[in-house]
PAKOL-803446 format. One record per residue (C-alpha): residue in one letter; x, y, z. Coordinates in steps of 0.2 Angstrom, whole numbers, padded with zeros to 4 digits, always signed. Layout:
BEGIN
aXYZ;...
//
This chain:
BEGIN
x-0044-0393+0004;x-0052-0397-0012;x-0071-0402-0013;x-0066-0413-0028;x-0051-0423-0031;x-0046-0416-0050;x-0047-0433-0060;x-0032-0430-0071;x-0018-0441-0082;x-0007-0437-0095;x-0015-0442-0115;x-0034-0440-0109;x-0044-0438-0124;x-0056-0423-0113;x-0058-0414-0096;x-0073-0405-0091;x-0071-0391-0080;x-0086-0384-0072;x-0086-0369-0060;x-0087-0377-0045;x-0094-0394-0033;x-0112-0392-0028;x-0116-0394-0012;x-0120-0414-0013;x-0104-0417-0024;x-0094-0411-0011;x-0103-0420+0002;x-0103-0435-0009;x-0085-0431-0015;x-0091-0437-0033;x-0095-0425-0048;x-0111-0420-0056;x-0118-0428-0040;x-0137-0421-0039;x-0149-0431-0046;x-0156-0417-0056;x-0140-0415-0064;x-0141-0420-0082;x-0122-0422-0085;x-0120-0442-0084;x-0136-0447-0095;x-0132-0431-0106;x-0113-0443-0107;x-0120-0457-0112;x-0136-0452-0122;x-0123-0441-0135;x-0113-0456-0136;x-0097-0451-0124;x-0097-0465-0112;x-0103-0484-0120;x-0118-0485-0103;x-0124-0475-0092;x-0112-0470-0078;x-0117-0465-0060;x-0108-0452-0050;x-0099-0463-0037;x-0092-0470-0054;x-0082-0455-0060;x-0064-0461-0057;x-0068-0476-0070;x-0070-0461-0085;x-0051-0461-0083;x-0050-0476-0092;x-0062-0470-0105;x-0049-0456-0107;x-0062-0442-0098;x-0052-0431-0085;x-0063-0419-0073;x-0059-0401-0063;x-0065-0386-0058;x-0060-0368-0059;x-0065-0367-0038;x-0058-0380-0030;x-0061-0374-0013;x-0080-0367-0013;x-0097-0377-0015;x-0113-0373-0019;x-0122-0362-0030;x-0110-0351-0039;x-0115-0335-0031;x-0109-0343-0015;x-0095-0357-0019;x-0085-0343-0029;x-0083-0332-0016;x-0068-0345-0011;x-0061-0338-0026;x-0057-0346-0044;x-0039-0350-0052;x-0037-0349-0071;x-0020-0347-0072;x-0019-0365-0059;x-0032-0373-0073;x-0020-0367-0086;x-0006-0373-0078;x-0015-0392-0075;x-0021-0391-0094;x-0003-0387-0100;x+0005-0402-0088;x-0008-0415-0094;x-0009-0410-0111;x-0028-0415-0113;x-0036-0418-0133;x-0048-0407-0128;x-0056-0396-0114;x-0075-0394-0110;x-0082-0380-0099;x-0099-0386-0094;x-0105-0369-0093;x-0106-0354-0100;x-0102-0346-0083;x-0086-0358-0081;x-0080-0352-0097;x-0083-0333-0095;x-0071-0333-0080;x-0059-0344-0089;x-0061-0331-0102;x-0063-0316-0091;x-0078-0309-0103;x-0098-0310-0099;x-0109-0324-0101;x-0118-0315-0116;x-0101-0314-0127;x-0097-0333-0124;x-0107-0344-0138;x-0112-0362-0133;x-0099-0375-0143;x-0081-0374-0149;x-0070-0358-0146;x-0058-0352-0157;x-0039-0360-0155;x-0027-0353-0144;x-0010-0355-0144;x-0004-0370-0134;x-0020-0374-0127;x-0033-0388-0133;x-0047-0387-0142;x-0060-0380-0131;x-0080-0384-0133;x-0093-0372-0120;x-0109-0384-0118;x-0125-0379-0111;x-0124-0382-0092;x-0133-0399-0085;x-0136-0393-0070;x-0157-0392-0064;x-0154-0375-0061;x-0149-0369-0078;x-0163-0380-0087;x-0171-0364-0095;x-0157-0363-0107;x-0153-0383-0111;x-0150-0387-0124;x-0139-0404-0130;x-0132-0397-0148;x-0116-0392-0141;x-0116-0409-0133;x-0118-0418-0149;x-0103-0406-0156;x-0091-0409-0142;x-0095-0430-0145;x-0094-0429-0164;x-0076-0420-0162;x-0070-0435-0149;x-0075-0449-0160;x-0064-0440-0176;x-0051-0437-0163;
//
């Protein structure tokens, strides 16, 4: 059973994948759910959602054209202990290729090196280079309270200056 409903429609404009639900989003069953998660006033503040959004919100960013999934959907918690359910890049692929998002958001660098299959330290925070039929994908700095020694809202700014020219 997934911890998160993927939040996904044709045409969205951007999906953010993370890594996996923490433990209070799956508990809650709504994304970026701990209150020293960064990820909804980070939305708002770089200009991606019109107000601040709070997590029992997250089905109305469909509407605002903002999808959301995870690379594990089965695990929870800390990635050292959510990822031992296992993680499926070729599913997110597949989902990516079906819904034909603008562009993709990993909101880590950890979520993108498994999506990449290379280390942390050889994946730079903003946009990646294309790949053939995928969207454009942005890295951001991960909101989460635990990552907060390496925050930083530049890539955030990127990835909202790019959705407002798309």
């Amino acid at each position: 059973m997934d911890r998160l409903p993927d939040q996904l429609q044709p045409g969205l404009r951007l999906v953010f994948v993370g890594t996996a639900a923490s433990e209070r989003s799956a508990a809650t069953g709504h994304y970026y759910a701990h209150p020293g998660n960064r990820f909804w006033p980070t939305l708002h503040a770089v200009g991606l959602t019109p107000r601040l959004y709070q997590p029992p919100e997250f089905p109305a960013l469909l509407a605002l054209g903002i999808g959301f999934t995870d690379l594990c959907k089965q695990g929870a918690g800390m990635d050292h202990v959510a990822l031992k359910a296992g993680v499926d890049v070729a599913g997110l692929v597949a989902k990516i290729r079906r819904h034909r998002p603008a562009t993709v958001a990993f909101t880590s660098k950890k979520a993108a090196s498994l999506f990449y299959g290379r280390p942390t330290t050889a994946i730079p925070l903003g946009r990646q280079p294309p790949q053939d039929d995928f969207p454009i994908v942005f890295v951001l700095a991960s909101p989460s309270g635990a990552a907060s020694g390496a925050w930083t809202l530049q890539p955030w700014r990127a990835l909202a200056a790019h959705v407002a020219e798309g």
